[in-house]
N, C-alpha and C positions, 0 to 999 in steps of 0.2 A: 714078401714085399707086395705091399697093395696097389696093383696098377690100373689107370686109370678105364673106363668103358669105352668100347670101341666106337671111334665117331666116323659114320659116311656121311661123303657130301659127292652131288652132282656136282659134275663141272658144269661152269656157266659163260656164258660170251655178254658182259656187260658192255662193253667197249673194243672200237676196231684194234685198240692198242695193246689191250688187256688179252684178245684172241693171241696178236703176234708174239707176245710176251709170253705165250701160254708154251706156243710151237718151239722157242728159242728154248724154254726148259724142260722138254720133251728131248731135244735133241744133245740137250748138254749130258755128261754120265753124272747118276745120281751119286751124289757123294754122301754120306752118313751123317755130316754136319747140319746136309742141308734139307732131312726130311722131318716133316715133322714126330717128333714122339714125344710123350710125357715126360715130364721132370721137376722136379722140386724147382721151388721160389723162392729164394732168398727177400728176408725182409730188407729194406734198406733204402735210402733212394738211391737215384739211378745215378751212377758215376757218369761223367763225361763221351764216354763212349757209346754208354746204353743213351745221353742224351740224342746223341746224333742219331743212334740209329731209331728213336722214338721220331724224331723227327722225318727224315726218311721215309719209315712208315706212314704217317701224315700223310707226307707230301705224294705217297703213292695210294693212302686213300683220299684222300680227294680230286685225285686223277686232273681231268681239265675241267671241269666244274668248276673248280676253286679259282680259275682264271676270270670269269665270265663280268664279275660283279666288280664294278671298278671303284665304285663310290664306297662299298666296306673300308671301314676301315682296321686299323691293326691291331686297336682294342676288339672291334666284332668277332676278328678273326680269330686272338685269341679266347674268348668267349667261348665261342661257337665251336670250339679243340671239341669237347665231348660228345655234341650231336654227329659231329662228322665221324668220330671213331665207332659209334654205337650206329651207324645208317649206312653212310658211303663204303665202308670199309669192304661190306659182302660183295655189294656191287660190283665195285670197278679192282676188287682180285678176285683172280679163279683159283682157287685152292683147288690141290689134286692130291689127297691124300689117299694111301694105299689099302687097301680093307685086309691086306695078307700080314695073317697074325706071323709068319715065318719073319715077315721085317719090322714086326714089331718089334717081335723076341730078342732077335738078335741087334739092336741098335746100340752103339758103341756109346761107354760115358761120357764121350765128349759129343756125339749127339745129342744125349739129352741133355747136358748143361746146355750148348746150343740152343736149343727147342727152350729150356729154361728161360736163357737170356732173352729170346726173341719173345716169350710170352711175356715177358716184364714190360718189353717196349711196346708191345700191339694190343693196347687196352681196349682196341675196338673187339679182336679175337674173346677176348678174355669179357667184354659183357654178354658176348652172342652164346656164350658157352658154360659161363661161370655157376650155370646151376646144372652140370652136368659133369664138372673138375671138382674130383676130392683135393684139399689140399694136405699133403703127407706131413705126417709129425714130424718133431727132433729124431727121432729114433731112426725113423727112414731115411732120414736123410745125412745121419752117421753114415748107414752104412752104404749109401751112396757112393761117398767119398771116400769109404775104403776101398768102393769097386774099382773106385776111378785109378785110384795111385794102385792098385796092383795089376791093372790093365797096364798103368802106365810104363812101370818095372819088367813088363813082360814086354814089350815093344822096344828090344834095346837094338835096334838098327834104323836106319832110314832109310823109309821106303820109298820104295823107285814108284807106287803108284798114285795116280795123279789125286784121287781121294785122300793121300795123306795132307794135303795143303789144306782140306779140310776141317782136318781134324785138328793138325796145327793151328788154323785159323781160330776153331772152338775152345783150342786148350787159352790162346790168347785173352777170347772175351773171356771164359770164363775166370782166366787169371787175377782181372779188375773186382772178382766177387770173392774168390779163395785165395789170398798171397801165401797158403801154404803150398799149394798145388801147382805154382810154376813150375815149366820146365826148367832140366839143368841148359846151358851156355850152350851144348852140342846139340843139344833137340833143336834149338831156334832157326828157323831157317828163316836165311835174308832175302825178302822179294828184290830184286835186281827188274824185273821187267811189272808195268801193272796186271792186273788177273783179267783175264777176259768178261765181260759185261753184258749181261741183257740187255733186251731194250728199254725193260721195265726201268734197270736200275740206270742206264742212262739216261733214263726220260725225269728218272728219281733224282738221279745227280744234277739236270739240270736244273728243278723247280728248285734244290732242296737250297742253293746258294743266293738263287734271287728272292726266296722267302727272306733268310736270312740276312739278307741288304736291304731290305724294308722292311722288315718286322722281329728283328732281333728280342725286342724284350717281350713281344708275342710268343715267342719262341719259350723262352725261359717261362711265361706263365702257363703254359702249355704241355709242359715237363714236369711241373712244378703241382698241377691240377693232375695229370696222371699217378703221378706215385702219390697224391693224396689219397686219389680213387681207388687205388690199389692197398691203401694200409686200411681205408673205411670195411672194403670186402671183408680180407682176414679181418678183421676185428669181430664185426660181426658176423654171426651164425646165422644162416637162415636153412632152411628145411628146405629139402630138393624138390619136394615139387611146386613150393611154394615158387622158390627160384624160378624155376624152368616157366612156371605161366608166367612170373613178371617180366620176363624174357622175351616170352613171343609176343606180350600184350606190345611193351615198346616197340619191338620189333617190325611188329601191323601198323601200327601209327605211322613209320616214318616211311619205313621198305617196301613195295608189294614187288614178293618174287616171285620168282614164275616156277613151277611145277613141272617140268619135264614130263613125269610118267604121266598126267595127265592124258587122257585118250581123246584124240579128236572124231571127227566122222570124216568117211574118206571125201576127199577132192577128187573132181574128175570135171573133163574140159565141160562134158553137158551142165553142172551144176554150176559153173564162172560163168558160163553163155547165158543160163536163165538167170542168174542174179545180173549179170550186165543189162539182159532186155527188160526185165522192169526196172531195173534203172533207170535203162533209158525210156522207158515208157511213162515213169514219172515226171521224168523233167521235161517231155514232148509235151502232157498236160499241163506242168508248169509254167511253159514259155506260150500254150497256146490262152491261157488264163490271163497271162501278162498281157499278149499281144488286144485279147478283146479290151482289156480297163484301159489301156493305149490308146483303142479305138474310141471308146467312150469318153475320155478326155478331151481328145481331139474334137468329137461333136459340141463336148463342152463348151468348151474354147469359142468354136465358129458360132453359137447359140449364144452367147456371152457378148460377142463383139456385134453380132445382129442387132442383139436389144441393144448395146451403146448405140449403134448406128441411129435405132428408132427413135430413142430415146431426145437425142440430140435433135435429129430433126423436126420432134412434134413438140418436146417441152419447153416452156417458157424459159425454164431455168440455163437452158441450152443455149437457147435464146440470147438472154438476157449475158452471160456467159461470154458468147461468140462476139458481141457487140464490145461489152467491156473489154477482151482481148484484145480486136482489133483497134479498141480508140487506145489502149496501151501502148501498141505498136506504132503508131500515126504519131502520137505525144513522143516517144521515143526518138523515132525518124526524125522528128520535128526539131525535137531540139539538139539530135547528134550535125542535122544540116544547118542550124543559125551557130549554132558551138564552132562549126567549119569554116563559115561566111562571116563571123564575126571582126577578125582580126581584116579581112579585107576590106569589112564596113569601115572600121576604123582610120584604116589607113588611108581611105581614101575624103572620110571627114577632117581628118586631123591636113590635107593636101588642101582641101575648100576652104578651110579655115587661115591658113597660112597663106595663103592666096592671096585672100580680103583682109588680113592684117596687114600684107605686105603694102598693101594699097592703099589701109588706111594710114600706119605710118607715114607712107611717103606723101600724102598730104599734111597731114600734122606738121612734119620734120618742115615739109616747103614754106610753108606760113609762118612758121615761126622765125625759119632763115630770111625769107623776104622780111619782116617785120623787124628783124635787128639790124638788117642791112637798110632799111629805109629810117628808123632811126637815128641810126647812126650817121646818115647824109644828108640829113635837118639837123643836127647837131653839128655837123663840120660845118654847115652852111649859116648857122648863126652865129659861128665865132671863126669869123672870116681868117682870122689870125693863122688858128690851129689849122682851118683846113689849107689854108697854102706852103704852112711846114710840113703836114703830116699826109695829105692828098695822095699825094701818089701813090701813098705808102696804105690807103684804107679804099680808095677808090677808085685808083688807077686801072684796076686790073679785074676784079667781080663784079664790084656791087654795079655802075652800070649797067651791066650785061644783067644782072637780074633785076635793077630796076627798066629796062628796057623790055624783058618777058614779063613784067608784070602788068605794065602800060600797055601792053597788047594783047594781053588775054585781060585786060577792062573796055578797051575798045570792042575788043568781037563783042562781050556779053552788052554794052550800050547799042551793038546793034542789032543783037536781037533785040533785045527791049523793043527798039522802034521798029524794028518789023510785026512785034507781036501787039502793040501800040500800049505798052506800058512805059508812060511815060514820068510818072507820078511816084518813079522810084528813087532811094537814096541811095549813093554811094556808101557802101561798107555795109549794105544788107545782103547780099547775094553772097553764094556759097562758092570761094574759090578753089573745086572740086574738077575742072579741064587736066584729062590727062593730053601728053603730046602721041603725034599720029603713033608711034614707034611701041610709045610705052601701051598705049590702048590696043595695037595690034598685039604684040606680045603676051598682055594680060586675058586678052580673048582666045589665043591660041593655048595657052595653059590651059584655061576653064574648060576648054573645050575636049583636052585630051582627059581634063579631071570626069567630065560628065560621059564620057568615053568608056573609061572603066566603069563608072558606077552601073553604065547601062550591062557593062559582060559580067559582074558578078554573077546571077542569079538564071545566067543563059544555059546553064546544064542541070537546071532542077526544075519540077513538074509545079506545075502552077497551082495544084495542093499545097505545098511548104512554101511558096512566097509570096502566094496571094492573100492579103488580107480577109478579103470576103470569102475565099474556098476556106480560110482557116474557120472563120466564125462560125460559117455551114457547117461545119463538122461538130461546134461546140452545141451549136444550136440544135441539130439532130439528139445528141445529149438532153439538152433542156426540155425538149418537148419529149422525148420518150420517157427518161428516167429523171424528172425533178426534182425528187426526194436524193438519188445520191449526186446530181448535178450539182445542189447546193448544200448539202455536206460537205463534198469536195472543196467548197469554196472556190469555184472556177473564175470567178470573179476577179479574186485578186491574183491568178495565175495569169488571166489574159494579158495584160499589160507590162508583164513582165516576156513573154513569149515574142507581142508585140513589137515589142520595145527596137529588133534591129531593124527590124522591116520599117516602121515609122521612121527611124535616124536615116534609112536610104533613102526614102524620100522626101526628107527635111533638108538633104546635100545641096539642092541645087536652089533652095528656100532663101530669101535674102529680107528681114524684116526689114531692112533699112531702106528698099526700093519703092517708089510711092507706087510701082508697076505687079506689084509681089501678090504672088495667089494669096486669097486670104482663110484662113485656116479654115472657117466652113467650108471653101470648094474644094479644099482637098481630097482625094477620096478616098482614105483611109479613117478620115472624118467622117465622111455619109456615112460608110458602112457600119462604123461602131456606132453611130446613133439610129439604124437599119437594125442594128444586135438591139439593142437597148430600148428601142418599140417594140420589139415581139417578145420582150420577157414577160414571162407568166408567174412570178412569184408572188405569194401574196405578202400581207402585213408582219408575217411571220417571220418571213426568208430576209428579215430587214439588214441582217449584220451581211449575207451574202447578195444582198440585192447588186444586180445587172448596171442600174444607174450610176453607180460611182465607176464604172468601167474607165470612160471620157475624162471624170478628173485626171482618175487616177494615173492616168496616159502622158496629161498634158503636166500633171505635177513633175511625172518622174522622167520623160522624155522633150517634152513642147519649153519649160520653163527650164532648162538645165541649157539648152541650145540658144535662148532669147536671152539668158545672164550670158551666156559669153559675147553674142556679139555688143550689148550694152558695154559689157568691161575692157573691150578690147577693139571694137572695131567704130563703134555708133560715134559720132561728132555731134555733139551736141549744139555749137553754132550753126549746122545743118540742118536747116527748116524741114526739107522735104523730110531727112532721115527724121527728123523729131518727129514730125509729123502721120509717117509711114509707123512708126515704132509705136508710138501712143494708140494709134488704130488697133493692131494689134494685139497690144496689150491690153488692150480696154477689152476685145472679146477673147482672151484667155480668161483676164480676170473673171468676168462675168459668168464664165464656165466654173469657176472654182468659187463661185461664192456658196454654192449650194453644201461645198466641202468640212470635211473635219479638220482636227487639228492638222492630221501629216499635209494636209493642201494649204493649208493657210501659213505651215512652214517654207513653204517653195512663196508661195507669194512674198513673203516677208523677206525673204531671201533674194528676189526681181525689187523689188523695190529698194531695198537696200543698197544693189549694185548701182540702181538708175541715183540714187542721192549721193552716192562717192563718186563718180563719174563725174558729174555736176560740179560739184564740189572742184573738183581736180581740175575742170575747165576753168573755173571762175578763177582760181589758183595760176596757170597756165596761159591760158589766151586772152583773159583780157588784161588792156594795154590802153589807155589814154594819158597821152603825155601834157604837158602845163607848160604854154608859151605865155610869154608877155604880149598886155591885150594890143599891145601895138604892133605884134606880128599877127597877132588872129585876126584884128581887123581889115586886115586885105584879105578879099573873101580868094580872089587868084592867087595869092602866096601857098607854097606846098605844106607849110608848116599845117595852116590855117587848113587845107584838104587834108590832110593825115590825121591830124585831131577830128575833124570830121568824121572822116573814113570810119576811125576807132573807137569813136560816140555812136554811130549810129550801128556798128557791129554789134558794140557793148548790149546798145537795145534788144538787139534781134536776139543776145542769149537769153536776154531780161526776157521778153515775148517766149522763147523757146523755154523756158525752166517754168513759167507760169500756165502751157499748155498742158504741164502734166496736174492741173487742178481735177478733181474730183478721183484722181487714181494714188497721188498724195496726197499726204494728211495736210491741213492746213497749215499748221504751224510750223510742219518742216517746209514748203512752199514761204510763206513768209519770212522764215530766218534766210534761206536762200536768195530768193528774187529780193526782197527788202532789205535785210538784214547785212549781209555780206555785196550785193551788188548795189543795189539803187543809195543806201545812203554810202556808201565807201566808194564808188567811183563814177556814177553817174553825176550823184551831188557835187562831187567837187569839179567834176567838168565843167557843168553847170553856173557855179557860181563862179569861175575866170571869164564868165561871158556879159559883156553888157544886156539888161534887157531892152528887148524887142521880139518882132516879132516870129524870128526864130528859136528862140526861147520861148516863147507861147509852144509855137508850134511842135518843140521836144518835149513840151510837159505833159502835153495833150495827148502824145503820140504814148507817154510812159504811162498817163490816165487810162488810154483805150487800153492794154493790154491786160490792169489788173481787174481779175475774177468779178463781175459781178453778184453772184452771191458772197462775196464777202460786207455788201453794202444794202440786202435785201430785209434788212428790218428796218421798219417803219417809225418806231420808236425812238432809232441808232440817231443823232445829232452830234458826236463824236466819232471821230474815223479812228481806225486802229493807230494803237501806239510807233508800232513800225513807222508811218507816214508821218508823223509828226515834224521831220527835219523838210520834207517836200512841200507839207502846208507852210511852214512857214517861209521857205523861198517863193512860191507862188505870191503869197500876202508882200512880201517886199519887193515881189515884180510887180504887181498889181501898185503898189504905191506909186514904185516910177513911172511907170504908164501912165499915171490918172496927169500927171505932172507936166506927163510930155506929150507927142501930136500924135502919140499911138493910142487914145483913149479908147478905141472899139478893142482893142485886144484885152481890155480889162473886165468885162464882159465873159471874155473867153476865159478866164482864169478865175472867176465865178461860177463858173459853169463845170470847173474840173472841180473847186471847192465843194460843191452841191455834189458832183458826184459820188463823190469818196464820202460822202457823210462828212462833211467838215462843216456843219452847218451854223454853228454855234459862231466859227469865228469868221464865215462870209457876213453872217449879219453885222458883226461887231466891226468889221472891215466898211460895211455901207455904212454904218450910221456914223464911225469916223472920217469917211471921206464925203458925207451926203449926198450918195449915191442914190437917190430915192429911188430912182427908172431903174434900178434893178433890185427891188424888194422882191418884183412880180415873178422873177427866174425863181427865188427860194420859195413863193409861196405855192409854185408851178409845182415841186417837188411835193 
């Protein structure tokens, strides 16, 4: 029988686990089953048992390694079954085979089936080796199994030593390969307690089940690639030595083992001392290398921030830089402090405002109440009837008492007149605008707590952020240094919007409607920006950001938004003074914004707009002349006859007030208004319920003086506007009666208002049918 060549191996210590496992089967007694010796292979795959214990194996070659990698998966791993058996396997077992041919020789046949079995399942032993295993013929392996069954026949008791569990164990596996070779029923012995365990094969026991809960069919491919691997060998023949180097070549690639008998050179403490001191002698050079380029950084560093320092302080760029910075910062400041103050601005415009409405209403409201309640007490009074049924019931209990406050604030103003020696005034011209002690006290205690506040807003910020002129100084510092980006910037149209709260603060305490009102030149947020706007240096170039349009653009979008509200809300247009006061200042608004573009000539449009509804709304509103029969107007002492008065000669003074706004409207909306809607709709018919004479001279004259003389300055003009047409011809039918009756000088005077107006065409036609010759010389005067 041809047995196989003797193999030595060093023992190895791959792992601390593999040592302890090494000691536990050092100390267990060898049993015959469990050493290794040659034995025949059965071809076949592996039965179920040989699976497990393939398995098994695995799992004790790849020791804890095969733990490590968590992302493999179950396919990799069954995969990867080959490299592990042909690399891992030397490693992490220590084989301890014996080199004494005495236990060779003697190794029982259920050893070497044993050794059999276990070489079928440890495919990793079997590529490490495989060109140094003959595999034995049919014939060998006959008579193998004759050794075995007459070994087995000679064995007819059971043995008391612990080696026979061994062999028992052997005869088992090897029973799944020979079914003729089972023991009989009394050989079988029954385990009753488990066998005692290494560590190995508990460490093996452990892995082998949690493999197999996660990778079961890993398993099976794994089994299933070994006894493939195992039929390709036997099949093919290869030449021993050809084997043995394809052996160690794999073997180099995957394993580097280590050599035991290799010889070192002795250690002794002096050669660990001199390898430790130039150790340490190199990294004392290394860290003192470190510490210089450390140092020389550091010099870096401070040489680096030097020249910034120089840098900044001698270059323009620094320069130029530092300024732009700080006007960023100033801008910023600037408008996070109006952004702050704004809603206080407000609040305290929106209190000035309500004020002065509250003040204008309650005149409005009183005028008109006085006005229905006088009314209505010339009307009881001419129909004697109604007021003795109904009297008590309309003027038992008010209207005296407010015709009694009315009566008396016309007395006080009659006597100022003659204190001031205006005597030449008409009732129903004057503005009845007297508040009582109570109310004027009250209204000046308000103003006064409103002017109060406006003064503390701006009492905690530096007089850079709400001075006008410190602000422009800053921009202007700008303009003169840096021109070119001052007016890229467009600062221009930024100023007025910056502006804008500071101007409304002190616009609060502004009243256009007082004839006493600072006027917008003395302002001095006025000077200052026309101060900015002299010392701008831009040329022809800079015309889209030129400096000049600063002033409109201030008064467009701050000056004219403040003059439409009080036109729409506060101003009284039968208010001489206010008209008066209003017009002023409108006229040097306008005149600022004539030089403007469209956005300015939008806001104007938009002031004059309001002043024509306004107007309008009056004419709508407070004029009032009522129609007595001429038999009560003729008593010039009758009240009727004063109240008709009163309301004619009011009417006038709106007539006079609507035609002051000549050259700031357009003509043609001045004539639909003063003519069109006043003079012939209610002045005319006043008018003509009055007999003529010479109070009627004197009201035509008085409605002649108020209209525009440039509307009558062509030379040419021998026809008066169409407008006047209904007034020439009541003149011409007053002048008739006249001529008729003992007032013939006054006919004269109504030639004279004819001539004025350009009505010239029908003064003559008027003389030559009354043959008036003595006054050719008035028309040809003209």
């Amino acid at each position: 029988m041809a047995h196989r060549p003797k193999r030595t191996f060093r023992q190895r210590r791959a792992h601390s686990s593999d040592s302890d496992d090494a000691e536990e089967r050092s100390a267990e007694p060898e049993a015959p089953g469990e050493q290794a010796a040659p034995g025949p292979t059965e071809e076949g795959p592996p039965s179920g048992g040989g699976r497990a214990e393939v398995t098994h194996w695995r799992a004790r070659a790849r020791g804890p390694r095969g733990r490590g990698r968590v992302w493999a998966s179950s396919r990799r791993a069954a995969g990867a079954a080959p490299r592990a058996e042909g690399s891992d396997v030397p490693e992490s077992r220590m084989v301890d085979l014996s080199t004494d041919e005495e236990s060779e020789t003697h190794h029982s046949p259920e050893s070497k089936d044993d050794h059999s079995s276990s070489s079928n399942s440890s495919s990793s032993l079997e590529e490490e080796f495989s060109s140094i295993v003959n595999i034995p013929d049919a014939a060998f392996i006959q008579a193998a199994r004759r050794k075995r069954e007459l070994a087995r026949t000679q064995d007819d008791y059971i043995s008391l030593d612990v080696k026979h569990t061994s062999v028992i164990t052997g005869m088992k596996k090897n029973s799944g390969e020979d079914p003729e070779s089972e023991p009989d029923d009394h050989e079988k012995r029954i385990p009753f307690t488990p066998q005692p365990q290494t560590l190995r094969q508990r460490m093996a026991d452990e892995t082998t089940p949690r493999n197999e809960e996660t990778s079961e069919e890993s398993q099976e491919d794994e089994t299933q690639d070994i006894w493939e691997r195992q039929q390709m060998r036997k099949a093919v023949k290869i030449t021993e030595g050809r084997d043995l180097d394809l052996s160690y070549n794999s073997e180099s690639q995957t394993v580097k083992k280590f050599d035991t008998s290799t010889s070192f050179p002795p250690v002794n403490l002096e050669i660990i001392k001199k390898q430790l001191n130039t150790r340490l002698t190199l990294l004392q050079d290394t860290h003192r290398s470190h510490l210089r380029e450390y140092e020389k950084y550091i010099q870096d560093v401070k040489s680096s921030k030097s020249t910034i320092q120089k840098l900044e302080n001698s270059s323009n760029q620094a320069l130029n830089f530092k300024f732009y910075k700080s006007m960023k910062i100033y801008v910023e400041n600037l408008i996070d402090c109006l952004n702050e103050k704004i809603i206080s601005i407000q609040e305290i415009e929106s209190s000035m405002h309500a004020l002065l409405l509250k003040q204008a209403m309650t005149f409005m409201k009183r005028r008109q109440d006085e006005l229905k309640h006088e009314s209505t007490y010339l009307q009881q009074l001419s129909r004697k009837a109604e007021t003795s049924t109904n009297g008590s019931l309309a003027v038992g209990e008010k209207t005296p008492w407010i015709l009694e406050e009315i009566e008396s604030r016309r007395s006080q103003r009659r006597q100022a007149r003659a204190l001031s020696g205006n005597c030449d005034h008409q009732e129903g011209t004057s503005s009845d605008d007297e508040l009582s002690s109570a109310d004027m006290i009250d209204f000046q205690k308000t103003q006064g707590e409103i002017l109060r506040d406006h003064k503390q807003i701006f009492e905690d910020v530096h007089d850079d952020f709400c001075n006008i002129q410190n602000i422009l100084l800053k921009f202007q510092q700008w303009r003169e240094k840096f021109p070119d980006s001052y007016y890229e910037a467009f600062i221009s149209l930024c100023i007025p919007k910056l502006l804008n709260p500071l101007i409304r603060l002190q616009l609060i305490d502004w009243n256009p409607l007082k004839f006493d009102a600072v006027g917008l030149k003395q302002m001095p947020w006025f000077t200052s920006i026309e101060e900015y706007m002299a010392g701008s240096m831009e040329d022809s170039k800079k015309e889209d950001g030129s400096d000049k349009k600063i002033l409109s653009a201030i008064i467009n979008k701050t000056v004219i938004p403040r003059l439409t509200d009080f036109v729409e809300f506060i101003w009284d247009p039968l208010s001489t003074s206010q008209t008066t006061s209003l017009i002023t200042h409108c006229t040097v608004i306008l005149e600022e914004l004539s030089t403007c573009g469209n956005e300015v000539s939008k806001g104007k449009q938009d002031l004059l707009k309001s002043i024509v509804l306004r107007v309008k709304k009056a004419i709508e509103d407070d004029v009032f002349i009522p129609l007595y029969p001429k038999s009560t107007i003729e008593n010039k002492t009758s009240p009727h006859s004063k109240f008709q008065e009163r309301q004619f000669w009011s009417s006038v003074k709106l007539f006079r007030n609507i035609l002051l706004w000549n050259g700031l409207l357009p003509d043609d909306t001045l004539q639909e208004l003063g003519l069109g809607k006043l003079l012939n709709r209610y002045l005319m018919t006043a008018l003509l319920t009055v007999s003529p004479g010479p109070d009627v001279v004197k009201k035509c004259s008085q409605i002649a003086a108020y209209l525009p003389a440039k509307w009558f300055q062509s030379s040419a003009m021998r026809m008066s506007i169409p407008q006047l047409e209904n007034f020439i011809q009541f003149l011409l039918q007053s002048a008739q009666k006249l001529s008729r009756s003992e007032f013939r000088d006054e006919v004269k005077e109504i030639i004279l208002i004819l001539v004025k107006i350009k009505a010239l065409n029908q003064a003559e036609s008027f003389i030559e049918e009354c043959h008036l010759d003595h006054l050719k010389s008035v028309i040809k005067e003209v």
